[in-house]
matplotlib code that plots the C-alpha trace (Angstrom):
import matplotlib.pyplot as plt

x = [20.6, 20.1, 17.1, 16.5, 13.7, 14.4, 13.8, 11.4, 9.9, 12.6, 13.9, 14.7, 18.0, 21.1, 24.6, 26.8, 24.4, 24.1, 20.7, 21.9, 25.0, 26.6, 29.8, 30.6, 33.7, 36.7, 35.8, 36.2, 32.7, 30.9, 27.1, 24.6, 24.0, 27.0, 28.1, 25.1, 27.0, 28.9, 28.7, 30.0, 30.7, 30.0, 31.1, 29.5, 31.7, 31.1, 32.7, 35.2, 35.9, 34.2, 32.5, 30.1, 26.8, 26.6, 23.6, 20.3, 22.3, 26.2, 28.7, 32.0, 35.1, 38.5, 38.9, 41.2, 38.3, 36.9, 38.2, 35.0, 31.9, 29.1, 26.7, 28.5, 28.5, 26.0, 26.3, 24.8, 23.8, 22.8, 24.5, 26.3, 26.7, 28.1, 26.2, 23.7, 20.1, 20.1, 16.4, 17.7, 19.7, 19.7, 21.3, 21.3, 22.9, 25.4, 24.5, 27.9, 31.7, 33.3, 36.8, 39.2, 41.1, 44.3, 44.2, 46.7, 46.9, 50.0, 47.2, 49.6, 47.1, 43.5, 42.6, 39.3, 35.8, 32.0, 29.3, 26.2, 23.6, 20.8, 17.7, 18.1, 17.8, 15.7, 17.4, 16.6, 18.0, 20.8, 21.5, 22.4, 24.8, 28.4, 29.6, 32.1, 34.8, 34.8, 38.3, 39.3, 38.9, 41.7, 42.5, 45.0, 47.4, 46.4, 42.4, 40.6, 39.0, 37.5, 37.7, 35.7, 35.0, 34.8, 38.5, 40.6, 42.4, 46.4, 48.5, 47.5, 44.6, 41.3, 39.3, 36.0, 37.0, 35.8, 32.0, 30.7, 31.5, 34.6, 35.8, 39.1, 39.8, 43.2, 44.9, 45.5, 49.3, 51.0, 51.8, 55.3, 55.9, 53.9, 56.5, 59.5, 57.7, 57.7, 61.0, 62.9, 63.9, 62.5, 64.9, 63.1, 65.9, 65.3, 64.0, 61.5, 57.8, 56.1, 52.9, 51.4, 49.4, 46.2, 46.6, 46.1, 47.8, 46.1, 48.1, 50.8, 54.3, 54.8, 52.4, 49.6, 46.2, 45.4, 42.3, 43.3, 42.4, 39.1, 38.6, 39.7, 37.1, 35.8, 35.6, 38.0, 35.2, 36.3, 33.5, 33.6, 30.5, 28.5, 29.1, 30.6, 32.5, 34.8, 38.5, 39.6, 39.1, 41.1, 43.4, 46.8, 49.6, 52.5, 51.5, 49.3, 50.2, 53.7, 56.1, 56.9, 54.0, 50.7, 47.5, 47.3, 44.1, 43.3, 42.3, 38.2, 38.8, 41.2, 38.5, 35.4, 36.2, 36.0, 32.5, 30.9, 31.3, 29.4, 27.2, 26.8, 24.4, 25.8, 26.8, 30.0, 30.5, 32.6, 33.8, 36.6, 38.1, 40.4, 43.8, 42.6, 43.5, 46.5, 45.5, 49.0, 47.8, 49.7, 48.1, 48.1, 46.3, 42.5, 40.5, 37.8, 34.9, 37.1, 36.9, 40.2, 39.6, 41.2, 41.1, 43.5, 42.4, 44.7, 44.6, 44.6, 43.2, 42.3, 44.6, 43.3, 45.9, 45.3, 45.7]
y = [-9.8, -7.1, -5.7, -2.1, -1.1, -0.8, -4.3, -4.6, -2.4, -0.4, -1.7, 1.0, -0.4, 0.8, 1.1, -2.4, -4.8, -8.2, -9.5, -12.7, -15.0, -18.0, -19.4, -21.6, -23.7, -24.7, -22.4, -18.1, -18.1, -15.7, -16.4, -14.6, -11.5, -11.6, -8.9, -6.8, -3.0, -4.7, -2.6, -3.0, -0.7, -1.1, 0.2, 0.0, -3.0, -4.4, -5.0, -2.8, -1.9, -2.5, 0.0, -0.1, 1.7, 4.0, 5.2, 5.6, 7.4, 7.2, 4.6, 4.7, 3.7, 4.4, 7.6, 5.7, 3.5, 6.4, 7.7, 8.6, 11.2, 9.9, 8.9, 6.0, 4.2, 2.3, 0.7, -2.7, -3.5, -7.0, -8.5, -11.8, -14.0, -11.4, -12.8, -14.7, -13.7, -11.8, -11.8, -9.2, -6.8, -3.5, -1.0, 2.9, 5.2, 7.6, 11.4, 12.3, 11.2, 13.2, 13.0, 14.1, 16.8, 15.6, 12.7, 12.5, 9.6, 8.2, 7.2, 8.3, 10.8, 10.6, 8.0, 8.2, 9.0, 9.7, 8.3, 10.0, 7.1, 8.9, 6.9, 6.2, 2.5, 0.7, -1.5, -4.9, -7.8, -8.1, -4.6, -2.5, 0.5, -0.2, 1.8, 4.6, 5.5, 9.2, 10.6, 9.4, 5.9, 3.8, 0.4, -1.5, -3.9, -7.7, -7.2, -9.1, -7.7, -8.8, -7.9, -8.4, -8.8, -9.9, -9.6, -11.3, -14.7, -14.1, -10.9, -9.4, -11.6, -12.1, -9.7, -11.6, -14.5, -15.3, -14.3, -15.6, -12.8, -13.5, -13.5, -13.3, -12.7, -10.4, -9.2, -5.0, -4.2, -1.5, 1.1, 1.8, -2.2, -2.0, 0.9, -1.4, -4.2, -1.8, -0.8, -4.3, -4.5, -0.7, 1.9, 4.2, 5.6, 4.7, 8.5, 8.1, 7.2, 5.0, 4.6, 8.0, 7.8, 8.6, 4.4, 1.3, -2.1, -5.5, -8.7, -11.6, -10.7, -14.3, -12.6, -15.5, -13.6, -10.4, -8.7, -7.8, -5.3, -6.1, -5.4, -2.0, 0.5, -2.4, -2.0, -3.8, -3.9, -5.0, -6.5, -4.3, -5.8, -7.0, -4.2, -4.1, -0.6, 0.0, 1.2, 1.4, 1.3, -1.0, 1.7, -0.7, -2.5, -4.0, -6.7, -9.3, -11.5, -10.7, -11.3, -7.9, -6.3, -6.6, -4.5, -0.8, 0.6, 4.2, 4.9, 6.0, 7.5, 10.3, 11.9, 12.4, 16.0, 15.5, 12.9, 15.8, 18.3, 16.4, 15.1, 16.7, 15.1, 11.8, 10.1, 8.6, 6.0, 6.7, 3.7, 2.4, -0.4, -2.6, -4.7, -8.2, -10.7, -12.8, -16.3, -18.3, -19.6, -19.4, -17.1, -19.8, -22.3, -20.7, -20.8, -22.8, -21.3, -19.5, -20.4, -20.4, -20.4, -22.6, -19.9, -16.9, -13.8, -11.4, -7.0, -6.8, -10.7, -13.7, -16.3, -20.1, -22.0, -24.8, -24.5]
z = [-8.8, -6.4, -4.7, -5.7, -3.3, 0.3, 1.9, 5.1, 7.7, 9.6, 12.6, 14.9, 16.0, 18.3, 16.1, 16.3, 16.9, 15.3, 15.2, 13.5, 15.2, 14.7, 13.3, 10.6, 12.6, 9.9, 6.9, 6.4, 4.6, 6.5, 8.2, 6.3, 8.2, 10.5, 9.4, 8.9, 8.3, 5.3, 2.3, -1.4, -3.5, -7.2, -10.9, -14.0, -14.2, -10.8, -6.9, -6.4, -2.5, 0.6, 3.1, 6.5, 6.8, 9.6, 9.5, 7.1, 4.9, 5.0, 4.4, 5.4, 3.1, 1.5, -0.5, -2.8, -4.1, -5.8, -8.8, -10.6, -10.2, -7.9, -10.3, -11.7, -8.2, -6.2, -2.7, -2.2, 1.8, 3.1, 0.3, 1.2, -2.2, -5.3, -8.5, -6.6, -5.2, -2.0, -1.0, 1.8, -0.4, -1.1, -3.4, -3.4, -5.7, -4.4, -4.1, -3.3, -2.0, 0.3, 0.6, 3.1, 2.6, 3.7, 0.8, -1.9, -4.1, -2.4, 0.7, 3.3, 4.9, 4.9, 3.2, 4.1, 2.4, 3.7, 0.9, 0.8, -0.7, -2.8, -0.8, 3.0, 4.3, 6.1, 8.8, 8.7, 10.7, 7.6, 7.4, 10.2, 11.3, 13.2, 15.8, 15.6, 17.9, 19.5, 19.3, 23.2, 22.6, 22.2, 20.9, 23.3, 21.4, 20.5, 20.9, 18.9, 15.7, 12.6, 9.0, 5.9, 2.4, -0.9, -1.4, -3.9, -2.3, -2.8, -4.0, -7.2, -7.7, -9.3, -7.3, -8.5, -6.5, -3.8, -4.1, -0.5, 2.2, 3.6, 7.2, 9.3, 12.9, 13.5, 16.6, 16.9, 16.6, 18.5, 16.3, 17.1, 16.6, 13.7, 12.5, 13.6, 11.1, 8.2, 8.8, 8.4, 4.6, 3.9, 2.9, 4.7, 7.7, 11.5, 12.4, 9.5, 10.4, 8.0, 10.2, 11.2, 14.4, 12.6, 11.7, 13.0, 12.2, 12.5, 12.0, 12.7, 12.4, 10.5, 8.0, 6.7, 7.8, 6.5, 4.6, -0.1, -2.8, -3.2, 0.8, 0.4, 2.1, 4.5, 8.1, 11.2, 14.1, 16.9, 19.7, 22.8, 26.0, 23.2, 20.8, 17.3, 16.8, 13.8, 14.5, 11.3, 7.6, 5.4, 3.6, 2.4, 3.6, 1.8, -0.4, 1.1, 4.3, 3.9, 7.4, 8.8, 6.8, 8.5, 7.4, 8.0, 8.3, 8.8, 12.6, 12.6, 15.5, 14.5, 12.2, 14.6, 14.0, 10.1, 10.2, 12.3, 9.6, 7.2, 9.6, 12.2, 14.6, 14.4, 17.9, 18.2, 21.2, 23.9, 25.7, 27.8, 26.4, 28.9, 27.5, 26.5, 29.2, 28.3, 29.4, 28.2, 25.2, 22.0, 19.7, 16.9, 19.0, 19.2, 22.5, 23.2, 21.0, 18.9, 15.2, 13.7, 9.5, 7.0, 4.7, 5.3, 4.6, 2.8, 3.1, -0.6, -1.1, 0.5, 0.2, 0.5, 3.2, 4.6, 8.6]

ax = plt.figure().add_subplot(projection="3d")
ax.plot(x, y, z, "-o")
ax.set_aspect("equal")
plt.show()
């Protein structure tokens, strides 16, 4: 039951912020409005990936969610509950899907896509833009970040389930530990690179957390001085909170170049982003403040565990 007329007044509103906060301590339901740049995008059918708004008239997603022409795909914006009421939603046909040029439907390059909605939004405080990276910022190893979605709760599951927005907090990977990961029962040889630089991983080597299929599209944002920017796109991984296998997601950053073509007067953020201070603590016991979820999020699903 979704809104089809722009909600509200527009808010004139500065990329990455989050006008609503709060946690919900011992579950991965997300706050309604947490994550106000979380877009879903729709079938005839229903849910099929994830995306993030950013700006009036763009969302941001995987290419390999679209498979269709334009016209048979909406994207719904301050949606939190699938199937329920959402007094603060919104949903916009699409005018067009851009693709990169570099994508091929094995995903190893460019799996990346610009959607043009058909109306622009007005930004309310449950929809809002994230942040993009310019091409110099970097993303140092074991930050913080987030991902989120509607996704499906184990491998190969029911992608309708769960419908609360779903939320899961992952550390950033090195890439060429992230490669080494991939590597261990692959029969790909040493010399051959399985992550390309234009990706980022996000995981636990023990596997457990990770973001599944129905996540696809959705964004990793990571919290920099207060503000939410995205560094990457969920694009794949190898099954779903498997050891040695954690999420890949392709690196926003590496396509500035690309955004700016199709839109060209759109501001990236250029920031300095410093190593997250290592305090001693193990990374499975969550500081003070930190909400650790009982539900596991997995890259293609969401798996229920019990912590």
């Amino acid at each position: 039951f979704l809104n089809f007329i722009s909600p509200g007044l527009s808010l004139a509103s500065a990329c990455g912020s989050r006008l609503i906060s709060g946690r919900i301590v011992g579950g991965a339901d997300a706050l309604n409005g947490r994550w106000p740049w979380q877009a879903a995008v729709n079938n005839r059918v229903g849910l099929i990936c994830g995306g993030s708004l950013i700006n009036e008239q763009w969302v941001l997603s995987a290419a390999h969610c679209f498979k269709d022409r334009p016209e048979n795909y909406n994207i719904s914006l301050g949606m939190h509950e699938l199937g329920a009421l959402n007094p603060h939603g919104f949903t916009a046909g699409v005018k067009r899907i851009i693709y990169h040029p570099q994508y091929t439907s094995t995903g190893d390059r460019g799996n990346i896509a610009l959607v043009e909605l058909m109306n622009p939004v007005n930004f309310t405080d449950y929809i809002q833009p994230i942040c993009l990276p310019s091409e110099s910022v970097t993303f140092p190893s074991g930050l913080e970040c987030w991902v989120t979605g509607w996704g499906t709760q184990n491998f190969g599951g029911n992608i309708t389930n769960p419908n609360t927005l779903q939320e899961v907090m992952l550390p950033l990977i090195d890439d060429k530990l992230c490669d080494q990961m991939y590597h261990i029962d692959s029969s790909a040889s040493n010399d051959t690179t399985i992550i390309q630089e234009e990706k980022i991983c996000a995981g636990y080597e023990e596997g457990g957390q990770d973001s599944c299929q129905g996540d696809s599209g959705g964004p990793l944002v990571c919290e920099v001085n207060g503000t939410w920017i995205q560094a990457g796109v969920v694009s794949g991984g190898d099954g779903c909170g498997f050891p040695y296998r954690p999420g890949v997601y392709t690196l926003v950053s590496a396509y500035e170049t690309w955004i700016k073509t199709y839109i060209p007067d759109f501001t990236f953020s250029n920031m300095s982003i410093p190593p997250p201070l290592i305090t001693g603590e193990s990374r499975h016991e969550p500081a003070e403040g930190r909400r650790e979820p009982a539900e596991r999020m997995c890259s293609e699903g969401i798996k229920q565990i019990k912590s």
